[in-house]
C-alpha positions in Angstrom: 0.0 0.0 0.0 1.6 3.5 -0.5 2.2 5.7 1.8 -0.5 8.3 0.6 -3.4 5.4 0.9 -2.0 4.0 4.2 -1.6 7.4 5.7 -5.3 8.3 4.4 -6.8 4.1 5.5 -4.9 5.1 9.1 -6.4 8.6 9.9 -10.7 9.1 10.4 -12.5 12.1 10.2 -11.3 13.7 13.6 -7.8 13.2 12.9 -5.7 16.3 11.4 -6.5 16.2 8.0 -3.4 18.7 7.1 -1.0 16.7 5.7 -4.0 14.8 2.9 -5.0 19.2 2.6 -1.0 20.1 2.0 -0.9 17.3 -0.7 -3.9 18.1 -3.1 -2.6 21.7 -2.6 0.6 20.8 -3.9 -1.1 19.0 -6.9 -3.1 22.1 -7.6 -0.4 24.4 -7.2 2.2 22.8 -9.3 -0.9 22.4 -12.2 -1.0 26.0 -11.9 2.3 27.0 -11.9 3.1 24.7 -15.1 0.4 26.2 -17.2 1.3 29.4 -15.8 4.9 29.6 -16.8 4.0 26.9 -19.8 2.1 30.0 -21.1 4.3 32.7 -20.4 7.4 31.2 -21.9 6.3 28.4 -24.5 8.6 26.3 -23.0 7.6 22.8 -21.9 11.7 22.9 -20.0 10.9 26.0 -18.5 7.1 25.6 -17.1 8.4 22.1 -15.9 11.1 23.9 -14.3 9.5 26.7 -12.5 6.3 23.7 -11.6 8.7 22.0 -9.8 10.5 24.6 -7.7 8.3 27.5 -6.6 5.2 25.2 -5.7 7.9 22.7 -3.6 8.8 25.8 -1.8 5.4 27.1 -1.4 3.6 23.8 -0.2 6.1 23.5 2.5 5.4 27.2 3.4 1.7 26.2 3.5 2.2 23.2 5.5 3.6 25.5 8.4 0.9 28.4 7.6 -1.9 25.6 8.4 -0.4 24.5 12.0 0.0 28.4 12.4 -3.5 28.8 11.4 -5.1 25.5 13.4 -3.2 27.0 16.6 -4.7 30.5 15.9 -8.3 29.1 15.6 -8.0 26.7 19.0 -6.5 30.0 21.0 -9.3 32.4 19.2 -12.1 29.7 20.5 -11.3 30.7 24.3 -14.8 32.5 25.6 -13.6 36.4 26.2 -14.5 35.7 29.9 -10.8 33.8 29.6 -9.2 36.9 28.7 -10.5 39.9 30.9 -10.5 39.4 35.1 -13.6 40.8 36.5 -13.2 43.0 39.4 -15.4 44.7 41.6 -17.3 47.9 40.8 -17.0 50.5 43.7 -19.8 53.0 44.5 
């Protein structure tokens, strides 16, 4: 079994689903990026090229961004109770 359908076969529904999100925006990204550049230059070499490199780069980029992002989202779900102490009004 590859690693892709053991990884997906090991992991249910509440398990972090970034790693299966990182990889099918990797496959978008570098389908982009080849037509992209594949356009621009007419260059089946230099699309390839430019496919390979700046969506590797990027996909890593977004891996971190998502972790970033999940940790963002579990500290912004504190109730604002959590973040203001309540004192006493005087009068």
């Amino acid at each position: 079994m590859s690693a892709l359908k053991h990884y997906v076969h090991n992991h249910g529904k509440n398990v972090d689903q970034s790693m299966l999100k990182t990889i099918t925006f990797a496959i978008t990204h570098f389908t982009v990026a080849f037509s992209v550049a594949y356009l621009l230059t007419g260059d089946l070499l230099i699309g390839g090229l430019i496919a390979m490199v700046e969506p590797a780069i990027n996909t890593v980029a977004y891996f971190f961004h998502e972790k970033m992002w999940a940790r963002h989202t579990t500290n912004s779900t504190t109730t604002p109770e959590s973040h203001f102490q309540v004192t006493p009004q005087h009068g």
